[in-house]
Backbone as a chain_set.jsonl record, in Angstrom:
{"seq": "XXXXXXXXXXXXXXXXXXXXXXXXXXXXXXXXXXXXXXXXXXXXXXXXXXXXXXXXXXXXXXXXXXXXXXXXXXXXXXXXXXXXXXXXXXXXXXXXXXXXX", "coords": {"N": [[10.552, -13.819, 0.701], [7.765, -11.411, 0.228], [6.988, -9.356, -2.51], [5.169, -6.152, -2.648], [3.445, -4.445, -5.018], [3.048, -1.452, -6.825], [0.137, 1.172, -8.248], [-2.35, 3.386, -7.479], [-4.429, 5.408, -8.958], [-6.668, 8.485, -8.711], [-9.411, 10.85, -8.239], [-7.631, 13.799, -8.195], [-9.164, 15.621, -6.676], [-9.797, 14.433, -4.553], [-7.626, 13.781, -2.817], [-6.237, 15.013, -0.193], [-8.216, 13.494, 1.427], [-7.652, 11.02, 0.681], [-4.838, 11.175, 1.653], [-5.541, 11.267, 4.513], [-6.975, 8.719, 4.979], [-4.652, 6.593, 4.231], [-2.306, 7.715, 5.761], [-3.587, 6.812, 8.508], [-4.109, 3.698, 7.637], [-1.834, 3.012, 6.704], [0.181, 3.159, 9.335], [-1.334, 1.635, 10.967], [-0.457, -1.256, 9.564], [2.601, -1.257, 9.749], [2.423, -2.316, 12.481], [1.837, -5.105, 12.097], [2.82, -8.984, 12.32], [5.16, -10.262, 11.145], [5.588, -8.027, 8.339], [7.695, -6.363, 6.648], [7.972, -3.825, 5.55], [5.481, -0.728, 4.602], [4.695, 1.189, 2.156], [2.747, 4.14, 1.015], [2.729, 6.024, -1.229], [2.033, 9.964, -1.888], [2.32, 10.937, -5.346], [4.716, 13.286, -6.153], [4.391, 15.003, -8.477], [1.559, 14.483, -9.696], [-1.273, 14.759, -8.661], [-3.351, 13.047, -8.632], [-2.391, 10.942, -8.439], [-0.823, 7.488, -6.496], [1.265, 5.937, -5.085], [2.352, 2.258, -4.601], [4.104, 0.405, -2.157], [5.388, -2.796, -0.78], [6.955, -4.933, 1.753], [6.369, -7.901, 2.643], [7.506, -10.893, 4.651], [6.387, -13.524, 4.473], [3.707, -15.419, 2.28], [1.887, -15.728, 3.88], [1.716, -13.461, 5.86], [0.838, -11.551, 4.184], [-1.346, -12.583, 3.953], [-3.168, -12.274, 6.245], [-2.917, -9.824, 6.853], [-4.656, -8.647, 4.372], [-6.703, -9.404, 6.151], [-7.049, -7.779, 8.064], [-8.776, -5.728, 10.57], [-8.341, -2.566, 9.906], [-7.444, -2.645, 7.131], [-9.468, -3.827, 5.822], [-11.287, -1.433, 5.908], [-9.704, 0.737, 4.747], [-9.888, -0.374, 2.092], [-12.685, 0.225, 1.45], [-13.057, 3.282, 2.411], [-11.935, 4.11, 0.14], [-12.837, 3.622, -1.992], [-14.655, 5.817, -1.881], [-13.237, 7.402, -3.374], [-13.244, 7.588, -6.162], [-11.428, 6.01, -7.463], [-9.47, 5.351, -10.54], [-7.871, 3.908, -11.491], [-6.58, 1.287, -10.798], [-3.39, -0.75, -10.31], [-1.786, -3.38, -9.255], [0.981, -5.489, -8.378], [2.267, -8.502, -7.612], [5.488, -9.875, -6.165], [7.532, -12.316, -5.848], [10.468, -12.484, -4.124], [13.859, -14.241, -4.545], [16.052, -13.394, -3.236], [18.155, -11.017, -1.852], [20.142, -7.993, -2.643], [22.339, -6.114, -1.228], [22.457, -2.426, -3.005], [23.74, 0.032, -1.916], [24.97, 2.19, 0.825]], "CA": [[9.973, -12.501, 0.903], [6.93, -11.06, -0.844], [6.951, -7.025, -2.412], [3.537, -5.775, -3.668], [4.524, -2.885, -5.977], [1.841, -0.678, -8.07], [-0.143, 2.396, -7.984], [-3.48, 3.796, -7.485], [-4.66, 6.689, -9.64], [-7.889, 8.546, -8.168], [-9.571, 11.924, -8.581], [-7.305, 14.494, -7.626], [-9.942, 16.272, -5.488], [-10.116, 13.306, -3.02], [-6.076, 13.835, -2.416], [-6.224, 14.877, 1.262], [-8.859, 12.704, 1.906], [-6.42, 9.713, 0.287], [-3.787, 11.1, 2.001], [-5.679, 10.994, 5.588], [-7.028, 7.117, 5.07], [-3.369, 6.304, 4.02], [-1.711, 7.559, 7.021], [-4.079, 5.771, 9.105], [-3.776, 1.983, 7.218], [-0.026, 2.693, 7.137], [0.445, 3.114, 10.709], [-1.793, -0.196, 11.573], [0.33, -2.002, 9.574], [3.338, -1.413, 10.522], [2.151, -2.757, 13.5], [1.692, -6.422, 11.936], [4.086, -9.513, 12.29], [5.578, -10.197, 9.429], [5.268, -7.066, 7.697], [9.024, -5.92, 6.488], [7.904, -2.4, 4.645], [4.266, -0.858, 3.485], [4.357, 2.673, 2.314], [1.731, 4.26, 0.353], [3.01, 7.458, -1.502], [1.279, 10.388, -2.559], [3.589, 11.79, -6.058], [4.67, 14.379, -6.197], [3.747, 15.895, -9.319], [0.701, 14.337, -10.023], [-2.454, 14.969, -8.068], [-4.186, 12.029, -8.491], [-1.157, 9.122, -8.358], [-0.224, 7.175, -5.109], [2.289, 4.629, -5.506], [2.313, 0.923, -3.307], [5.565, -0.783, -2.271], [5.548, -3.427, 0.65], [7.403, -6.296, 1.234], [6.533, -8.512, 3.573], [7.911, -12.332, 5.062], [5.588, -14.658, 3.932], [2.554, -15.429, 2.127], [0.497, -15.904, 5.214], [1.491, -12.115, 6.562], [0.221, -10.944, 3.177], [-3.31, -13.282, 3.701], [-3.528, -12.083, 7.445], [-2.915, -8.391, 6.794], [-5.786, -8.652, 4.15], [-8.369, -9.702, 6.798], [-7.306, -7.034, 9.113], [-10.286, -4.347, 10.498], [-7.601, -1.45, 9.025], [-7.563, -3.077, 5.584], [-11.327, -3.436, 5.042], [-11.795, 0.158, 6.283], [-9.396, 1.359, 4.006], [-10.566, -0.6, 0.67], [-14.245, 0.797, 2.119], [-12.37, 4.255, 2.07], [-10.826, 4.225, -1.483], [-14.052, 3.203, -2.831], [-15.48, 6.993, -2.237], [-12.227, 8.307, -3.759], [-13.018, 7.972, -7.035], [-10.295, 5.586, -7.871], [-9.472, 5.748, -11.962], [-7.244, 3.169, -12.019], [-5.735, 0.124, -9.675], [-2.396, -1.498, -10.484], [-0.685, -3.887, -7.622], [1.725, -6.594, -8.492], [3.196, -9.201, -6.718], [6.568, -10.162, -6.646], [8.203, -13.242, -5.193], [12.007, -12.331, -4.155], [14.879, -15.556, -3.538], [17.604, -13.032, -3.178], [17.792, -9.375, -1.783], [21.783, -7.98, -1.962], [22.666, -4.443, -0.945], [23.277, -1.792, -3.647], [24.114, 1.185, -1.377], [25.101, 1.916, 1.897]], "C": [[9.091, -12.173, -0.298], [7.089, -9.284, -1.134], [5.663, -7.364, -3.391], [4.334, -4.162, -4.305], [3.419, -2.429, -6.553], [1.846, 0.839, -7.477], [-1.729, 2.587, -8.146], [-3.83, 5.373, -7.861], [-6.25, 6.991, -9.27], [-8.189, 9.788, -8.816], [-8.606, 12.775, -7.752], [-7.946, 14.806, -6.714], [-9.905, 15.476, -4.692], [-8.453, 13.406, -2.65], [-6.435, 13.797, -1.2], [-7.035, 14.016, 1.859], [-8.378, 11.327, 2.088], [-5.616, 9.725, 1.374], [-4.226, 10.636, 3.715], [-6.191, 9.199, 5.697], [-5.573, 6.489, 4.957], [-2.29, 6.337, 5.418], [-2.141, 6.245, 8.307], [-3.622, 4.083, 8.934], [-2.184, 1.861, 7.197], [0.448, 2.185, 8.14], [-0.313, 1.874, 11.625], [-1.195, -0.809, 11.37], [1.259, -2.422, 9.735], [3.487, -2.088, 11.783], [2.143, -4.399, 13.44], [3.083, -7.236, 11.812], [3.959, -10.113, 10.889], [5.475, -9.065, 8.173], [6.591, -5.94, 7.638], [8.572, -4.188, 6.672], [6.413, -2.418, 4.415], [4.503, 0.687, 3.404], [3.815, 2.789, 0.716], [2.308, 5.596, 0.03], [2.237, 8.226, -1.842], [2.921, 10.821, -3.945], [3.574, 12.703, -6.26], [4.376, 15.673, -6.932], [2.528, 15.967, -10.018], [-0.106, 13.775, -9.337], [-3.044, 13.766, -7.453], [-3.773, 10.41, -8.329], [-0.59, 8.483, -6.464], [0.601, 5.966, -5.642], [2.638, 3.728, -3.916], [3.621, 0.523, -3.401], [5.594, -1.133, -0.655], [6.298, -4.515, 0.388], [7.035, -7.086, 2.886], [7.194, -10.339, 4.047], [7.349, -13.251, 4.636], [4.136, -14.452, 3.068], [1.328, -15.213, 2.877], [0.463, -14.963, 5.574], [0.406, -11.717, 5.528], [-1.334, -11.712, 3.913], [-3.661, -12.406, 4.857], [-3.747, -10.155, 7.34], [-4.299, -7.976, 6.119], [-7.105, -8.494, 5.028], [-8.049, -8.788, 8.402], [-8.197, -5.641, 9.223], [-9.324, -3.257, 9.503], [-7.465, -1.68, 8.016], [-8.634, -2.852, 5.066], [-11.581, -1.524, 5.467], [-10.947, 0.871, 5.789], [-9.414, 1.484, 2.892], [-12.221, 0.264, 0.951], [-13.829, 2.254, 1.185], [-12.334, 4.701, 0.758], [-11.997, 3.763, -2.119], [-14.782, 4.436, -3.181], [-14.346, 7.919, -2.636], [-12.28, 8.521, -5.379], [-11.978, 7.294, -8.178], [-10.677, 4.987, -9.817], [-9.087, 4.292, -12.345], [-6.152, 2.258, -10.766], [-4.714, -1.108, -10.099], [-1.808, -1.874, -10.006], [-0.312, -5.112, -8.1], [2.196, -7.303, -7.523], [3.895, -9.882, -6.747], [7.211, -11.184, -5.367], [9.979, -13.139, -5.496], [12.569, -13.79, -3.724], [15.683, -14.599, -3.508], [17.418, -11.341, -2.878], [19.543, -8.421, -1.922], [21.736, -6.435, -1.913], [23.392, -3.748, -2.162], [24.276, -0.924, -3.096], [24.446, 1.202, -0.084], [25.062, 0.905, 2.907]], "O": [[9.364, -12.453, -1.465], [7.237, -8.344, -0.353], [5.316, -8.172, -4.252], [5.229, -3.345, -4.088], [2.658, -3.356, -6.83], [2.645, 1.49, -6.803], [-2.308, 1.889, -8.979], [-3.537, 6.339, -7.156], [-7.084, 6.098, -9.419], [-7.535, 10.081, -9.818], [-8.668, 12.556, -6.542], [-7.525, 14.38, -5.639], [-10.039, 16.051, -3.612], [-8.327, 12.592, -1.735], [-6.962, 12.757, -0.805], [-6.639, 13.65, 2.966], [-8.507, 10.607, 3.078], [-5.484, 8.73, 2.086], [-3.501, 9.818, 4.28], [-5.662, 8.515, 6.574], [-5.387, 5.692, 5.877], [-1.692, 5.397, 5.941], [-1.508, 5.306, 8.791], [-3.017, 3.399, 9.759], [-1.489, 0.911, 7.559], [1.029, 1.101, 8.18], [0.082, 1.365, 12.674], [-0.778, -1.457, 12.331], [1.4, -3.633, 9.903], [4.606, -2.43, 12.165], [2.381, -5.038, 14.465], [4.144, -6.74, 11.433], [3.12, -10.323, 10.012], [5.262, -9.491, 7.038], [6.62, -4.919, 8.324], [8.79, -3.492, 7.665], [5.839, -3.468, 4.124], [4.51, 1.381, 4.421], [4.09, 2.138, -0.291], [2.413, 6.374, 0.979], [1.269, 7.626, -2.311], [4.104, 10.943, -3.629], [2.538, 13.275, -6.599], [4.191, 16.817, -6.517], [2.196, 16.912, -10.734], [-0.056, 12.558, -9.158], [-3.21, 13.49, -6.265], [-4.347, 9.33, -8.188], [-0.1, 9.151, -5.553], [0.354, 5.249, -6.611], [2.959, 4.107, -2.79], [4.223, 0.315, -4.454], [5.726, -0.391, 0.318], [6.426, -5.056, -0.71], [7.464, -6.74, 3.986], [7.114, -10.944, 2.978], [8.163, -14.11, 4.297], [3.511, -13.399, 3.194], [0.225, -14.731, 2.621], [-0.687, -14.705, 5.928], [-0.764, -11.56, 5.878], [-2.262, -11.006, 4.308], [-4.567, -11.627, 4.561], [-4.693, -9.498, 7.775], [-5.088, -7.249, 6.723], [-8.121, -7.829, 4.828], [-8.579, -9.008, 9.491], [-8.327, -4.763, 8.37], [-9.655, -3.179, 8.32], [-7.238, -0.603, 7.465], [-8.925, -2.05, 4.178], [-12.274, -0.725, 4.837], [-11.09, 2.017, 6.215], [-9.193, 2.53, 2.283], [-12.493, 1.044, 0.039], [-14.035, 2.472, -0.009], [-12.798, 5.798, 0.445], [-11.672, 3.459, -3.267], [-15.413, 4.538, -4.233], [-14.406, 9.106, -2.314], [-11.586, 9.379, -5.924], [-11.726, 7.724, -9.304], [-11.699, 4.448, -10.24], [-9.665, 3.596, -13.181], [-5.209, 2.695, -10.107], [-5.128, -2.262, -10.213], [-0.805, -1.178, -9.85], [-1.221, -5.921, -8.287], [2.57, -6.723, -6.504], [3.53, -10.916, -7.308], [7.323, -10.834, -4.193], [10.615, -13.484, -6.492], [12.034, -14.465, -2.844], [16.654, -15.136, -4.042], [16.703, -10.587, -3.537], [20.03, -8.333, -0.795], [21.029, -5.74, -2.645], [24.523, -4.094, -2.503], [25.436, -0.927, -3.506], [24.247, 0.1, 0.428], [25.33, 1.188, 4.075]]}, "num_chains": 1, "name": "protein.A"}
């Protein structure tokens, strides 16, 4: 399993605008196979912060998700937002075990 983890810091003022491209690319992906988790936060106390965490099944979901129309039309997107600052890691899990419930 792969998790992408970061955050994207933009101009505040583009918030709702963030927040409406976001919904959108969320809700495509969900839709993809292989695609455990993707959610795109806005935070809550600061304006201009969104925070990434996905995990998906393989390498290849990750490549395929890339080259989907809802991807490019949401990097497109995030291009007139203003973005400050783009931090996305990626993390190769062997082992996942349950803390909680």
């Amino acid at each position: 399993m792969l998790v992408i983890a970061g955050h994207i810091r933009l101009e505040p003022a583009n918030r709702d605008a963030a927040l409406a491209a976001t919904i959108e690319v969320m809700a495509e992906t969900h839709k993809e196979e292989g695609c455990i988790s993707y959610t795109i936060s806005a935070d809550l106390v600061d304006e201009g912060l969104f925070h990434l965490f996905e995990e998906w099944q393989d390498q290849a979901a990750l490549d395929r998700h890339f080259k989907t129309p809802h991807m490019a039309k949401f990097q497109g997107a995030m291009g007139g937002f203003g973005v400050k600052e783009l931090k996305v890691q990626r993390y190769e899990v062997s082992e996942v075990t349950k803390l909680m419930g």
